[in-house]
C-alpha positions in Angstrom: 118.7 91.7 185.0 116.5 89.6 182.5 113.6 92.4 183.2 116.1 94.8 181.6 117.5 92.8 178.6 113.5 92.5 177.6 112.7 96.1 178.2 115.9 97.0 176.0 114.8 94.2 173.5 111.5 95.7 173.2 112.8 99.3 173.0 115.4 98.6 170.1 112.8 96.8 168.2 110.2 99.8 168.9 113.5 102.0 167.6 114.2 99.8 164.6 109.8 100.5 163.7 110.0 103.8 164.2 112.8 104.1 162.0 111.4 102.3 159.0 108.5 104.5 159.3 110.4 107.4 159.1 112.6 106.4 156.1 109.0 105.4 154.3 107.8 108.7 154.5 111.2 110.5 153.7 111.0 108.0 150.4 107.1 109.5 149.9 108.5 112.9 150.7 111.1 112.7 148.0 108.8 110.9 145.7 106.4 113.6 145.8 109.4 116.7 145.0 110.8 114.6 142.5 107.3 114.6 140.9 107.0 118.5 141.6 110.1 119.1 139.6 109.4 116.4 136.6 106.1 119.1 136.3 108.2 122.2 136.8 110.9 121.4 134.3 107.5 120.1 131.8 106.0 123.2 132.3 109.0 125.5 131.6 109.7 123.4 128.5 106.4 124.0 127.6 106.2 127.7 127.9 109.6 128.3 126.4 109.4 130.4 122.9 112.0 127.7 120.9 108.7 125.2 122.0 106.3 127.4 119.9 109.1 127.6 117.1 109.8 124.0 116.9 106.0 122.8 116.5 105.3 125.4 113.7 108.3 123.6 112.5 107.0 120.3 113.1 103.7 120.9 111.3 104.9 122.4 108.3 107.4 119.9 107.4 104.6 117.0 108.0 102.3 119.0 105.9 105.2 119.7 103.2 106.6 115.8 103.2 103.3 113.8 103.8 101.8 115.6 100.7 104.8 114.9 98.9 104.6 110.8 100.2 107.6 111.3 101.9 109.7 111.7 99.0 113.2 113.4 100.2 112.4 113.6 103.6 113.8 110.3 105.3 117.2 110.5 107.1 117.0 115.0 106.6 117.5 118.0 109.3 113.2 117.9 108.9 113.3 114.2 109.8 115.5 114.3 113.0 114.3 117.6 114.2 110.5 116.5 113.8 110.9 113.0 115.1 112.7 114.9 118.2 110.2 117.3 118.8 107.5 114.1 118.9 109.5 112.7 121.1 109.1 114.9 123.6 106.0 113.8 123.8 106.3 110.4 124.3 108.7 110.9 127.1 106.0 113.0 128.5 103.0 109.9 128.2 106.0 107.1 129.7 106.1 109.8 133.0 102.6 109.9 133.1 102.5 106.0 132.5 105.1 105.3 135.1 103.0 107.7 137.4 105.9 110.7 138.1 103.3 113.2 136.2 99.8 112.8 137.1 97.4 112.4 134.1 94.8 114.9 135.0 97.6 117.7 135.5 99.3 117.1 131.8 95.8 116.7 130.4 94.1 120.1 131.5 97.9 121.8 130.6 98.2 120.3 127.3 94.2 120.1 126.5 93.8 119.8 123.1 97.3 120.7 121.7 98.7 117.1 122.3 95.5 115.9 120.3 96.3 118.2 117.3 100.2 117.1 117.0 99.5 113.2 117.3 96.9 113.9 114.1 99.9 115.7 112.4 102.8 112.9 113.4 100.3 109.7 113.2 101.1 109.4 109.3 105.0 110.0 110.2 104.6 106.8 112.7 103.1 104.8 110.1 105.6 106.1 107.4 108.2 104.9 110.0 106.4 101.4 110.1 106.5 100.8 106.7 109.8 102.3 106.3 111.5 100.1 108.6 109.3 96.9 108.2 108.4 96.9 112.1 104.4 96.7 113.6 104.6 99.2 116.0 106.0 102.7 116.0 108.3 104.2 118.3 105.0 106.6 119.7 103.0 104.6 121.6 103.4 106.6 124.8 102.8 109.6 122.8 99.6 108.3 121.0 98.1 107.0 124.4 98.7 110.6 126.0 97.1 111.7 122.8 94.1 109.7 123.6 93.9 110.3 126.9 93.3 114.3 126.4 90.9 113.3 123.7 88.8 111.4 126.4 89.2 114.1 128.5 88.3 116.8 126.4 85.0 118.6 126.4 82.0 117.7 123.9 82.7 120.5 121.5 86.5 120.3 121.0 85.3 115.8 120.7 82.7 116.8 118.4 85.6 118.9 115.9 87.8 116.0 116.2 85.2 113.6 114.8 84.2 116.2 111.8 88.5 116.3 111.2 89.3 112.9 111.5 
């Protein structure tokens, strides 16, 4: 009788191993579709036309109220509609930061483009330092992403950035 209370002793704790190792990889299973669909639903955001629409947007009315010192613009339509449209890309750099986007994968789709808008909003971040009195701006993820596809960017698109900066 004690042979059997050991051999079921050893077999529940065999069964209770097993087990965890199958939750673990049904957590790195999940982990890895929960990633899949974070770079699905990027990627449809991405190609959708209003996307194209709301970055023409974006540029024009930096171009149109950083010229101007950002006279009129603070607290308008422009204002929220451009500060959202940034946004979107520094939700993007906090899922690459907290690793549910890889880097490489939102580097070679965005390339250069995420380069190009953090040069247009970088002087609407520091408008929105000095506008509130605070030392950091509310873009950090997107100006790291921003730097990261810079540093992954090939020689001649690094070379135009220098000779625009």
């Amino acid at each position: 009788m004690p042979n059997l209370v050991t051999v079921l002793s050893e077999v529940s704790s065999i069964a209770v191993i097993a087990g965890v190792v199958l939750i673990l990889f049904q957590l790195k299973q999940n982990a890895k579709e929960t990633r899949a669909t974070a770079a699905f639903a990027l990627l449809e955001k991405l190609t959708d036309e209003s996307y194209v629409r709301r970055r023409k947007r974006m540029h024009d009315t930096l171009k149109k109220y950083g010229a101007k010192n950002w006279k009129g613009f603070d607290d308008t339509l422009q204002d929220w509609e451009t500060r959202n449209f940034a946004y979107l890309y520094e939700l993007i750099g906090q899922l690459v930061q907290q690793r549910i986007i890889d880097l490489d994968t939102v580097t070679e789709a965005l390339k250069y483009v995420v380069v190009i808008d953090w040069e247009a909003v970088s002087p609407l971040a520091n408008h929105i330092m000095e506008r509130y009195k605070v030392k950091v701006h509310h873009f950090q993820n997107f100006e790291w992403l921003a730097m990261q596809a810079r540093n992954s960017l090939g020689e001649e698109w690094k070379n135009y950035f220098d000779n625009t900066s």
